[in-house]
C-alpha positions as CSV (number, residue, x, y, z in Angstrom):
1,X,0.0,0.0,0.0
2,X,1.2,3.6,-1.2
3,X,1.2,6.2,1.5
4,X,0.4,9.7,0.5
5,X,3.4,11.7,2.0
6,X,4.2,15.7,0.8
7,X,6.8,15.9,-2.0
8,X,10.1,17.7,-1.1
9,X,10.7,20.6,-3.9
10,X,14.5,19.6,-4.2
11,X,14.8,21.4,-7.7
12,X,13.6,24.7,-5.5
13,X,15.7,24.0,-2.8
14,X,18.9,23.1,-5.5
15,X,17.7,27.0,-7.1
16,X,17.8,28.8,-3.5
17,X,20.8,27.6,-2.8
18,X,22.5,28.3,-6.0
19,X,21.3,32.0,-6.0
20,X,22.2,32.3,-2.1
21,X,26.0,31.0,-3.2
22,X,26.5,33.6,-6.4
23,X,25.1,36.7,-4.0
24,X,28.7,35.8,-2.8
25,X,27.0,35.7,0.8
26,X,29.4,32.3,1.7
27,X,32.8,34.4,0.8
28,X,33.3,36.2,4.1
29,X,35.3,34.5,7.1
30,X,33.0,35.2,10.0
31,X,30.0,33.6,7.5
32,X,32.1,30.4,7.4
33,X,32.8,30.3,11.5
34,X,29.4,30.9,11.8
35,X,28.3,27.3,9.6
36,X,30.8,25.6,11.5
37,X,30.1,26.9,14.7
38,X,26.4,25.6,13.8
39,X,27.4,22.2,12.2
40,X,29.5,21.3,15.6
41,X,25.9,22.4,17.6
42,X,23.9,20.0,15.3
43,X,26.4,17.2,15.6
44,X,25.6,17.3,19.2
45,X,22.1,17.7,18.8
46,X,21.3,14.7,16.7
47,X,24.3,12.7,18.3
48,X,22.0,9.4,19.0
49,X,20.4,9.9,15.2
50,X,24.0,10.3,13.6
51,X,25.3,6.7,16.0
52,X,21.8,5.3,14.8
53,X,22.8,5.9,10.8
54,X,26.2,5.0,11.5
55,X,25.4,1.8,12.9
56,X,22.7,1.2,9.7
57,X,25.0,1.5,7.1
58,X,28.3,0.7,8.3
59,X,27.1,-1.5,11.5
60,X,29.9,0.1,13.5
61,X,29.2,0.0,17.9
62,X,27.8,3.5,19.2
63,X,31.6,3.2,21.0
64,X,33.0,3.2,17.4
65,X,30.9,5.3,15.6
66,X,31.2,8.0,18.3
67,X,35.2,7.8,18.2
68,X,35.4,7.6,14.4
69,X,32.8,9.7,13.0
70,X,31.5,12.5,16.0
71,X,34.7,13.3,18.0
72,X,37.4,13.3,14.4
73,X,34.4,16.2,12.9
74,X,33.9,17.7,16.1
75,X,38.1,18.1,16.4
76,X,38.5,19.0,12.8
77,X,35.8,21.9,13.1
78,X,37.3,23.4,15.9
79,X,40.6,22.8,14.3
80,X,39.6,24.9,12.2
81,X,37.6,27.7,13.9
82,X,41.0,28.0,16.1
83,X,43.6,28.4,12.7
């Protein structure tokens, strides 16, 4: 049985994104901090959803998946933020 579920306008979504990006909006340094500041809070937002996918595809331990894939991002972004 088919479920009726709302389509996602990804074409739309493709076009905002593409006109955000040549507004040259992305080129400043405090723009960039700022996405990576925000990626690192999401990380640890959806920690237990990022393990859960982890563990789906690759079938790696919470354990594993937490020292392999959350702690080497959450280093490299503040790697970054600090050079």
């Amino acid at each position: 049985m088919l479920t009726s579920e709302p389509q996602t306008d990804y074409r739309g979504i493709i076009n905002q994104q593409y006109c955000f990006f040549k507004a040259g909006q992305t080129l400043s340094l405090e723009f960039r901090k700022q996405q990576l500041r925000k990626l690192a809070d999401l990380i640890k937002q959806y920690q237990n959803r990022v393990l859960q996918a982890v563990y789906a595809d690759l079938r790696k331990p919470a354990i594993e998946g937490f020292g392999s894939e959350i702690l080497v991002t959450q280093a490299e972004i503040n790697y970054i933020l600090k050079h």
